[in-house]
N, C-alpha and C positions, 0 to 999 in steps of 0.2 A: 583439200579436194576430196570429196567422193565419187564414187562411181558404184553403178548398181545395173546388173543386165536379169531379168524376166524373160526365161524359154518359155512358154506356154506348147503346149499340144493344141489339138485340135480344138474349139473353142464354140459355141452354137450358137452360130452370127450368120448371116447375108454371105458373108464372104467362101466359106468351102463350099458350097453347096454352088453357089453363084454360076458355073461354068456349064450345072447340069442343064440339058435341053429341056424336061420337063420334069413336074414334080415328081412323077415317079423315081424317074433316075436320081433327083436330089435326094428324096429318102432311103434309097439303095446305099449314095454316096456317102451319105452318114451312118448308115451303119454299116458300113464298111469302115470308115474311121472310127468307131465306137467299137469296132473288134480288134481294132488296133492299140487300145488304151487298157492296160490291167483293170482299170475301175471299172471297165465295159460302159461308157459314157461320155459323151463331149462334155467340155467346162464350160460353163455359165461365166456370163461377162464379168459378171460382180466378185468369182471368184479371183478371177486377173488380176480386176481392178485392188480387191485384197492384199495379193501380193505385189504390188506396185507400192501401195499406199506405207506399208513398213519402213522401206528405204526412202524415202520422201516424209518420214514424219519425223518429229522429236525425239522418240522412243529409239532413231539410230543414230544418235549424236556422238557414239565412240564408233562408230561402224564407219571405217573408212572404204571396203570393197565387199561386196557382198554380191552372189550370184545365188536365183532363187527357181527352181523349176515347177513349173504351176501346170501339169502336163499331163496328171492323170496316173503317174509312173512308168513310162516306158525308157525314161533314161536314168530310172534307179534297176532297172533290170534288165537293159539291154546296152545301156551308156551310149553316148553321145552320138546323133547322128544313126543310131541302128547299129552300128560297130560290133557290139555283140561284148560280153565279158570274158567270155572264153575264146583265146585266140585258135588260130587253127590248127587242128590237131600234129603235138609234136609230142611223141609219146614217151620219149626217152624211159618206157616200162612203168612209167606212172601214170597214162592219161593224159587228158587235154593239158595243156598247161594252161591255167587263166590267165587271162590280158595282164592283171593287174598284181603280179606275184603268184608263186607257187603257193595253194592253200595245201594243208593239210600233207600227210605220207607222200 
């Protein structure tokens, strides 16, 4: 059995934009989601479709679980959901403590 899940970010399709009243406010809406992406940029369909096609090919025939973030990087720098990497400040004299282990002194 395999399994395979694709988070995508925001994506420039019909669908984010869809809700605005008019164009104006549609292109507001996108870049306002394009300032939310490190690459400063919505993802193209085809790039999706990219990372979709790996895990559904030949090329993953030892890959029994694979999770693939097609998103632009905002959950290599803020992790999952916006969460953030650094948890909330508990300074026990050294600073934030990161979410994910104490880096460094």
């Amino acid at each position: 059995m395999r399994v395979g899940t694709v988070t995508t970010g925001p994506v420039d399709t019909p669908g984010p934009t869809g809700p605005a009243p008019d164009a104006e406010r549609a292109e507001c809406l996108e870049r306002h989601l394009a300032a939310q992406v490190p690459l400063g940029r919505l993802g193209r369909p085809e790039e999706v479709a990219a990372a979709v096609a790996l895990p559904a090919s030949g090329q993953s025939s030892f890959i029994t679980g694979l999770s693939r973030y097609a998103d632009g990087g905002p959950n290599q720098i803020r992790g999952p959901a916006g969460c953030g990497r650094v948890a909330p400040a508990r300074t026990r004299g050294h600073g934030p403590v990161p979410a994910y282990g104490r880096m460094g002194p």
